[in-house]
N, C-alpha and C positions, 0 to 999 in steps of 0.2 A: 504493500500500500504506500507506503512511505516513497520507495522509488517510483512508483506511478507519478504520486503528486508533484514529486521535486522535476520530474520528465514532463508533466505538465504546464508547471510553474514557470519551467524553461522555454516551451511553444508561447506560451501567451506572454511574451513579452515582446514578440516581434509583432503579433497582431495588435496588440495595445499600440505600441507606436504606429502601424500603420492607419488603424481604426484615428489614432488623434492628427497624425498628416495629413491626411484624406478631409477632417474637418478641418484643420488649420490653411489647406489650402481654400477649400469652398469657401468659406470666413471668408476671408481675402478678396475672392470673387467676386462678392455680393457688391451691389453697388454700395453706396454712402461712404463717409470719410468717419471714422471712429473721435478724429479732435473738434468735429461740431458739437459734438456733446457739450465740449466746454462754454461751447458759448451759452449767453444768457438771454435769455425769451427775448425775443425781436431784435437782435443784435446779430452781427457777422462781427465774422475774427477776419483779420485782415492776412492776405498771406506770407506775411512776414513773421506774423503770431503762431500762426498756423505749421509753416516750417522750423520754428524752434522749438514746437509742441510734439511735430514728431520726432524732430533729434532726440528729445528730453523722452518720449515714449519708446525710442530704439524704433518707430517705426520707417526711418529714413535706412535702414540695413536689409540686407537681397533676404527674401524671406526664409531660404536655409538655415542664416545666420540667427534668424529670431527664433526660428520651430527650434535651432539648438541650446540655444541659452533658454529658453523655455523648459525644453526637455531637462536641461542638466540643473535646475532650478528645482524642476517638479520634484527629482528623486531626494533633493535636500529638505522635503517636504514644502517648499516654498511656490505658492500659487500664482505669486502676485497681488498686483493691488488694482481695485477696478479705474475704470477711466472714468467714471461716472462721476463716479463722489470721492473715489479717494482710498477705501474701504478695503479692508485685508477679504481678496476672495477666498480665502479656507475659512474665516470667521463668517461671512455671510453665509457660505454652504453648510456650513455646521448650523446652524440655529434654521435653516429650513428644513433637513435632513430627518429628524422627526416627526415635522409633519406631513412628510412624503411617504415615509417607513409607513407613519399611521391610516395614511389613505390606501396605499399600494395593498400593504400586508393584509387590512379586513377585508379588498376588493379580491386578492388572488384566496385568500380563506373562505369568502361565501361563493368564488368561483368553484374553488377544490369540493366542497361540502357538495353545492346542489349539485353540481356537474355532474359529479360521480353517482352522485346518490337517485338523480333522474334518470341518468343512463339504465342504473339497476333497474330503477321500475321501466324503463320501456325496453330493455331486453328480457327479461320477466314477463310482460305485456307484449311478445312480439304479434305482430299483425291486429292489435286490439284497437278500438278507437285510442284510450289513452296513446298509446304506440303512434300516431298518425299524428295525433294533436299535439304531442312533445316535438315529435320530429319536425313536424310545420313551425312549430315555436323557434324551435333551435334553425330552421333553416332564417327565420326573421332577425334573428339576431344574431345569429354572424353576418346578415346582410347589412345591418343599421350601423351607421359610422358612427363613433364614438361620440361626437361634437353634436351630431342632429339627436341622438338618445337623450344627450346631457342638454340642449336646447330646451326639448320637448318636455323632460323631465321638470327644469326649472321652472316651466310656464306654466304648465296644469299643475305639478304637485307644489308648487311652492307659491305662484305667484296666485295663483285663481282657485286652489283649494286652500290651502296657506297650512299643509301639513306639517310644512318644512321649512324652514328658512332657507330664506332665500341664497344665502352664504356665507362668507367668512367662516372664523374658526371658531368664535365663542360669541355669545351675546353680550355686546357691551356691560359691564357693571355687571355681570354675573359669573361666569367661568365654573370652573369645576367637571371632571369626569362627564355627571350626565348630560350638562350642556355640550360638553363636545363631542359625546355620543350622537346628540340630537343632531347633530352639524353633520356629523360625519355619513350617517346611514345613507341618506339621497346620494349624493357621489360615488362613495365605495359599491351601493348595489350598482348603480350607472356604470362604474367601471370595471362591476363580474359581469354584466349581463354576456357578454362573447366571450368571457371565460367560459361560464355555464353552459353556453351552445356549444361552444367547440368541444369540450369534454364530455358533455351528455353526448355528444355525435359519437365519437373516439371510445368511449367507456359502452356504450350501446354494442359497435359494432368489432370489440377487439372480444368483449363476452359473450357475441353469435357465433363469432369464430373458435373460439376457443368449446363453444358447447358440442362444436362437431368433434371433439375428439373423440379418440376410443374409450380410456379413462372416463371419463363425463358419462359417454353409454352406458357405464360397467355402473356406474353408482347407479343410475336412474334402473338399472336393470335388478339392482340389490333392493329398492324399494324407494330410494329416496327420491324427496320431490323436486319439483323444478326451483324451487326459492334456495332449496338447502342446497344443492348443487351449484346453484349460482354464486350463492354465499360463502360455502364451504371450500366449493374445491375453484370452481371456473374464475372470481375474485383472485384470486393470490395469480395464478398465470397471467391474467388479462391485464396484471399492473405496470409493464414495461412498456407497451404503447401508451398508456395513462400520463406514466410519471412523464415520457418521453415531450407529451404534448404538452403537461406543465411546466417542463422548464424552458420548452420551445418557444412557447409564447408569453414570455417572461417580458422579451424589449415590446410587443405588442401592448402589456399593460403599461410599461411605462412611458410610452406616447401617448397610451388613451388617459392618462394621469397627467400631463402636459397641457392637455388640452381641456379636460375637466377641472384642474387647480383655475385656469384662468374664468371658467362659466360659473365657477363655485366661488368666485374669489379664496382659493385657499391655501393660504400659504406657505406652501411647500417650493419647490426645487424648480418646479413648472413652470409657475409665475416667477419668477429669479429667474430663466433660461430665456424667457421670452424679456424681461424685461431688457434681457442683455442687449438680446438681439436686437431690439429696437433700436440700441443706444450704438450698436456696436463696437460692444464692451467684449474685445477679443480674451483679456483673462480670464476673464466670467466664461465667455461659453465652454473656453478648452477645459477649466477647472469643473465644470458640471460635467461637459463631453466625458472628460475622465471619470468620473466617480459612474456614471450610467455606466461607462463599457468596463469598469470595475465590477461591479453588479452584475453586467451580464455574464461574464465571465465564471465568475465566482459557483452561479447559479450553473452554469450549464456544468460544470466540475462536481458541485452537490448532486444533481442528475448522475451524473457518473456513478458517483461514489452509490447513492441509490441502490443502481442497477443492482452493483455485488450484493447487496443486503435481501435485493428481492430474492435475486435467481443466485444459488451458490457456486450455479457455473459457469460465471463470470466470473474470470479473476482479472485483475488489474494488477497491471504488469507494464 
């Protein structure tokens, strides 16, 4: 195990740099100049200000030059400072990083739960109306893009039934656990809803497969029913396509989490990436760029690691 992971630890570092090249060139691309920032509502920088602004930001060096002192910065833990305000980018990332975890984690948790768990009743229900009315569900939500759900969602349940607030993290003057519960439920479900489709789909049809074995026959032939077969024996096989889609759709939630921090106002890592962008605030995005392809990384190795726990014959190696 151990040399697995140190064998692993070794691959992902050349992707990690590439995965942050790859943005650090597109940044670059995009149109706008990163030292307008500076200037002040209805004012222009003259370009003389302008050019000493980017000597002073190292943006006047061939961008090799910058992606390297970056890089050899990064490993010293050091992110930079944003162009915005000034602002140490590891300090801002850190105080949003929480309430991304908290949004992320309940959305991929009520994803994991119904997913799996509706899967079971409509493999258990094959051919049955429930069976057809899941399936129809799940085919609608993996079709609804993250941003028109979370629209939709704000408008009827929060705006015009007023279940839910409308957003942010806490209600002014109140705070505390249940308030941020209340805050959080409408987004975190918005953000399993195509968790729960894709898994119900994956967990339905890796347990229709798995019920044609021979095994599977031999019990149902000993007496046992179709729930207890499912549960018993076809469940523990059918979990490597399962996990596999959980960790695959891992960077999935954290786009549709980018996109619901900013319809939710909630302030997490989402709203901070977007606000970069705006400003283009080149530390800011490389310093969240990295922590996201941290994350993904980390996750698809957990998946790994998984596997061996599921099935014993996988080894890693």
């Amino acid at each position: 195990m151990t040399h697995y992971l140190i064998k692993r630890f070794l691959l992902y570092i050349p992707i990690l740099l590439a995965v942050l090249a790859v943005v650090f060139v597109f940044v670059r691309l995009a149109p706008g100049d990163p030292v307008d920032a500076f200037a002040p509502p209805g004012h222009d920088i003259s370009a003389v200000q302008k050019a000493a602004l980017r000597h002073e930001l190292g943006l006047d060096r061939p961008a090799y030059v910058q992606f390297g002192y970056w890089v050899k910065e990064m490993t010293k833990g050091n992110l930079g400072y944003r162009y915005k305000d000034g602002t140490s980018v590891s300090h801002d990332i850190a105080s949003r990083i929480p309430a991304t975890l908290l949004l992320t984690g309940t959305g991929i948790g009520i994803g994991v739960l119904l997913g799996v768990l509706l899967g079971l009743v409509s493999a258990h229900m094959e051919g049955s109306i429930v069976d057809h009315g899941l399936s129809l569900l799940a085919y609608v939500g993996v079709s609804g893009p993250v941003f028109l759900l979370g629209i939709l969602a704000l408008y009827f349940l929060s705006m015009t039934l007023g279940w839910f607030p409308t957003g942010g993290y806490t209600t002014p003057g109140k705070g505390g656990a249940a308030d941020i519960l209340w805050h959080l439920i409408l987004p975190a479900s918005v953000l399993s809803i195509q968790y729960v489709a894709i898994l119900m789909r994956y967990t339905r049809a890796s347990l229709l497969e798995v019920m044609t074995q021979d095994y599977i026959r031999t019990g149902r032939a000993k007496g046992l029913s179709r729930s207890q077969v499912l549960t018993r024996h076809a469940f523990r096989n059918a979990l490597i396509p399962i996990v596999t889609v959980i960790g695959a759709n891992f960077a999935n939630i954290i786009g549709g989490a980018v996109f619901l921090e900013t319809i939710f106002s909630w302030p997490g890592m989402g709203t901070l990436l977007l606000d970069g962008i705006a400003a283009r605030d080149y530390p800011l995005i490389m310093g969240i760029t990295l922590w996201i392809a941290i994350a993904v990384l980390v996750v698809n190795l957990l998946t790994d690691v998984v596997y061996a726990f599921i099935d014993p014959r996988i080894a890693l190696n």
